[in-house]
C-alpha positions in Angstrom: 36.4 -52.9 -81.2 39.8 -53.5 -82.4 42.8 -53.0 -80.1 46.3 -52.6 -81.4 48.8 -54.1 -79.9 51.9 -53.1 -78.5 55.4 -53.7 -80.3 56.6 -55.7 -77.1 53.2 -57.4 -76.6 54.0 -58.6 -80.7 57.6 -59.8 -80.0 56.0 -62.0 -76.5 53.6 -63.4 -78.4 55.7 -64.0 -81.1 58.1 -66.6 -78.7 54.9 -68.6 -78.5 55.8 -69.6 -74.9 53.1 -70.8 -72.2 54.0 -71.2 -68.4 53.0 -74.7 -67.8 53.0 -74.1 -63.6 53.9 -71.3 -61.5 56.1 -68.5 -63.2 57.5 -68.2 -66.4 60.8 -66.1 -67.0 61.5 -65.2 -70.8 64.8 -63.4 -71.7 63.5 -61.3 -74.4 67.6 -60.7 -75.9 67.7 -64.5 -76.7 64.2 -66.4 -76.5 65.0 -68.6 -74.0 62.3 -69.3 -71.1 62.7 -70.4 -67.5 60.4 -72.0 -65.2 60.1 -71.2 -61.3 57.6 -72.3 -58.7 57.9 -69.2 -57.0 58.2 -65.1 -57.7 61.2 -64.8 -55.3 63.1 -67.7 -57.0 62.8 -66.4 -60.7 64.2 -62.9 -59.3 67.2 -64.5 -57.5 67.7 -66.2 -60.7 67.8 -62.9 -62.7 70.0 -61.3 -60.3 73.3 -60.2 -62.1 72.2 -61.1 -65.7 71.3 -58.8 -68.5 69.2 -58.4 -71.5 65.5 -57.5 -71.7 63.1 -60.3 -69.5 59.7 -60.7 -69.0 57.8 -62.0 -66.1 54.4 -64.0 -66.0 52.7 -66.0 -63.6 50.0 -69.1 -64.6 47.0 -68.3 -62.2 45.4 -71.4 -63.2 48.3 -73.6 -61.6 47.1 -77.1 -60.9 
């Protein structure tokens, strides 16, 4: 069965960015990516700034 995907879920996939290890921070205004080892550290880094961001965690950390 075919599932359509969201506009949003097109414009993530579209930056073509993997987290390598713990979480991955994407500004979705400008394309550019962070990477944290921690939740609480990407959200004190997002404190204050502005723009559209998106938030993802690699569960298969190593």
């Amino acid at each position: 069965m075919y599932r359509k995907h969201s506009r949003l879920r097109d414009e993530i996939e579209s930056l073509n960015v993997k987290p390598v290890a713990g979480v991955l921070l994407v500004n979705l205004s400008t394309g550019e990516s962070w990477s944290f080892d921690s939740y609480p550290d990407a959200i004190e880094f997002m404190k204050g700034k502005k723009g559209r961001w998106y938030l993802t965690a690699n569960i298969n950390k190593k």
